[in-house]
C-alpha positions in Angstrom: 11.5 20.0 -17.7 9.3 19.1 -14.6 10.7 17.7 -11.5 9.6 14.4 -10.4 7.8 13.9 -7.5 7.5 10.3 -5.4 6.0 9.2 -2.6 7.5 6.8 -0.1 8.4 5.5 3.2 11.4 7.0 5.7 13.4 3.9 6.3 16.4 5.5 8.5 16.5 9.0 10.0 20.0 8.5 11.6 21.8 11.1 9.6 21.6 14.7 10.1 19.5 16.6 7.7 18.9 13.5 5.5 16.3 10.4 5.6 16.4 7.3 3.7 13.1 7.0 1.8 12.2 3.5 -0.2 9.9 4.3 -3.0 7.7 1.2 -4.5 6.6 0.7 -8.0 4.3 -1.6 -9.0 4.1 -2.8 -12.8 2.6 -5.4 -15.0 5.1 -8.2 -16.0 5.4 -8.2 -19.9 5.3 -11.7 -20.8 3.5 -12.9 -17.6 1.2 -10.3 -17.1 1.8 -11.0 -13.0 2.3 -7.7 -10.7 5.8 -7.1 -10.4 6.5 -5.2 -7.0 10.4 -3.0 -7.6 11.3 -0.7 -4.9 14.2 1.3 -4.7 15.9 3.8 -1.8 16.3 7.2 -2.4 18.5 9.5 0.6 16.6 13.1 0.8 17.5 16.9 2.4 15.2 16.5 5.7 16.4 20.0 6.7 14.7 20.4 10.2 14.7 16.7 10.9 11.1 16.2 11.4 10.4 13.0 9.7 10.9 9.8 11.5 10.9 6.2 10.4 7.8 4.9 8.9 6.5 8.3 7.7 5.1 8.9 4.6 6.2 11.5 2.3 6.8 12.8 -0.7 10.0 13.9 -2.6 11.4 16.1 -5.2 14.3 16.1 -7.9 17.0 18.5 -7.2 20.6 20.0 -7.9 23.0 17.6 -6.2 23.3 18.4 -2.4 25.8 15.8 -1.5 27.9 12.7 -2.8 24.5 10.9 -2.4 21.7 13.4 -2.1 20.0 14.4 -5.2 16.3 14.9 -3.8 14.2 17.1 -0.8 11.6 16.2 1.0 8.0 18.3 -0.3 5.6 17.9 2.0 3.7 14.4 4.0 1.8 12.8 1.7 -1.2 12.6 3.9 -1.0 16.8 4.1 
């Protein structure tokens, strides 16, 4: 089974080896057929700390690092 793959913003870098990254997804409304704007934080393995707040990146599923961790940082999105 694939891993999935988002792409986001770093909201907090303040932790060691972890960033806070909110992910947006934009869907059509069933009934009301308006754009619906859902976003949702996600806490990634930064493991060198090099992203800082307002970076974009993407991020990959993974085995369970910590209580709250469950995904790693790929690559910048712009790379």
């Amino acid at each position: 089974m694939p891993k999935r793959i988002l792409q986001g913003t770093v909201t907090s870098d303040k932790n060691a080896q972890t960033i806070t990254v909110l992910v947006e997804r934009r869907f059509k409304h069933p009934l009301l057929q308006k754009t619906v704007r859902k976003s949702k934080k996600y806490r990634a393995h930064d493991e060198h700390n090099t992203y800082k707040v307002g970076d974009v990146v993407r991020i990959e599923e993974c085995a369970p690092i910590s209580k709250t961790k469950r995904w790693t940082v790929v690559t910048d999105a712009q790379a």
